[in-house]
C-alpha positions as CSV (number, residue, x, y, z in Angstrom):
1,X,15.5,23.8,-7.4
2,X,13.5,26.7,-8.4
3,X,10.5,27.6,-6.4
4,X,8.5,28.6,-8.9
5,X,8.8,24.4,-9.8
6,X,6.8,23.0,-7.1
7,X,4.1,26.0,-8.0
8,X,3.7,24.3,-11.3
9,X,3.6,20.5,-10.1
10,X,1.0,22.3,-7.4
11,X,-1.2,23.6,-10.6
12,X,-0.4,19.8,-12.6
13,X,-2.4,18.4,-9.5
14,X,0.9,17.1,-7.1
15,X,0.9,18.1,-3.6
16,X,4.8,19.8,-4.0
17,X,6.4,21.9,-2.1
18,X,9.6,23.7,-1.5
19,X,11.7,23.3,0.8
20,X,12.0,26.9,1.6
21,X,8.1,27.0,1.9
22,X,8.8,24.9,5.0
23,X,11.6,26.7,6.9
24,X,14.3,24.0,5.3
25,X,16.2,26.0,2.9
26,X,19.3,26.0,5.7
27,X,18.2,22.7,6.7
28,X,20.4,19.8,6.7
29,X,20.4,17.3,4.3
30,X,19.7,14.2,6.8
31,X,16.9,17.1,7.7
32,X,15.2,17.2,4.6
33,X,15.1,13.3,4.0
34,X,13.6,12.8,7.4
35,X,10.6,15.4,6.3
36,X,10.1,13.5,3.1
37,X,10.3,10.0,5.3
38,X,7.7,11.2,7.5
39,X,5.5,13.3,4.8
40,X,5.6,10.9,2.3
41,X,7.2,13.2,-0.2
42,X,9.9,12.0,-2.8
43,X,12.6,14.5,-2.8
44,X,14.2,16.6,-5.9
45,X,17.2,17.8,-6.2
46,X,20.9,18.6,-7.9
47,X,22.8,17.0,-4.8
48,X,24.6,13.9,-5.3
49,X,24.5,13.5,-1.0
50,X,20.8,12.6,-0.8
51,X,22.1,9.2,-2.9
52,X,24.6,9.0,-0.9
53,X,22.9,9.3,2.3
54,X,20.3,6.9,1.5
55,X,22.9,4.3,0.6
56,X,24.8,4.9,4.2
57,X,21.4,4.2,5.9
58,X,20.1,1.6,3.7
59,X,17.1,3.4,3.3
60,X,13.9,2.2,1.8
61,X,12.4,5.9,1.9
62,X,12.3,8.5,0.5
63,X,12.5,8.5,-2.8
64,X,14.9,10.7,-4.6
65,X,14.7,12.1,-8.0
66,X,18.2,13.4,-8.7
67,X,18.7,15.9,-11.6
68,X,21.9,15.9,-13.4
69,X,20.5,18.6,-16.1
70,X,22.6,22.2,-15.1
71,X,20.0,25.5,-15.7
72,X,16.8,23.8,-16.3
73,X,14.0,26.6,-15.9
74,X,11.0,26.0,-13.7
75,X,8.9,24.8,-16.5
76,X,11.5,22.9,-18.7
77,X,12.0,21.1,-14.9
78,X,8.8,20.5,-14.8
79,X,8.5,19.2,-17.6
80,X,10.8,16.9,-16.8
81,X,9.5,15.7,-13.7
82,X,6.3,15.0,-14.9
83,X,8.0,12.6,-17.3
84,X,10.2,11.2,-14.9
85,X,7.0,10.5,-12.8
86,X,5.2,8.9,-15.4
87,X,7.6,6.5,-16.2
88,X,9.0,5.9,-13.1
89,X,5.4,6.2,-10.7
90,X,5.7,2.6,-9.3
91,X,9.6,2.5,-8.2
92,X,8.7,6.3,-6.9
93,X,5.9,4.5,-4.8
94,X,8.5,1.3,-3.5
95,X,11.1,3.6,-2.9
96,X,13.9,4.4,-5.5
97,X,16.8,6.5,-6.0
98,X,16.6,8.0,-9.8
99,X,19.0,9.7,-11.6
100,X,18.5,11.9,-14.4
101,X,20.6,13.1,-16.9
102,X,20.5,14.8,-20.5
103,X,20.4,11.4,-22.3
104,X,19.3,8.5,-19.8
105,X,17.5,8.0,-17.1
106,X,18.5,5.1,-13.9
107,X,16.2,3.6,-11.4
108,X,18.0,1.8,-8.3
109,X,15.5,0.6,-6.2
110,X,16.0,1.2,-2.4
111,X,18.2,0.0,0.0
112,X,20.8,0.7,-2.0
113,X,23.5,-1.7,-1.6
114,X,27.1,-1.3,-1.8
115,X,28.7,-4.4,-3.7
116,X,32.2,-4.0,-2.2
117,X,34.7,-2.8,-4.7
């Protein structure tokens, strides 16, 4: 995601930050949800693994906000985000995974649960 992003939630009144403003931008995935577990934050990203991670563990937290929208700028993203956070403020504050793509947004509330087949 780019920096400049979290600058801009910073300035809409979120407490946002990057993950490279933290010494994480080589950090591992498993890392990064850990942080966010123990911060409270709800993570943002383009990686499909933090869904999948979450769904390994059976994770209540953290939340994840996954965007499926290729070259967003900073402020189109944020944009975004600020939508997404509207809508979705109470399954953000339970603990959801949310995907979000060009067209539709999906909410799956956490633990995610493999059905089987």
């Amino acid at each position: 995601m780019p920096r400049s992003a979290a600058t801009l939630l910073i300035n809409e009144g979120f407490d946002a930050i990057h993950v490279a403003d933290i010494g994480f931008s080589q950090a591992e995935d498993t890392e990064i949800i850990q942080k966010a577990k123990e911060e409270n934050y709800v993570v943002v990203t383009l990686d499909a693994d933090f869904h999948a991670l979450l769904a390994l563990d059976e994770a209540v937290s953290p939340s994840v906000i996954r965007i499926r929208i290729e070259r967003l700028r900073a402020k189109a993203l944020t944009d975004l985000l600020l939508t997404v956070i509207a809508e979705c403020r109470d399954d953000l504050e339970k603990g959801s995974a949310i995907t979000v793509e060009v067209n539709r947004m999906r909410v799956r509330l956490l633990p995610l649960v493999n059905s089987g087949c």
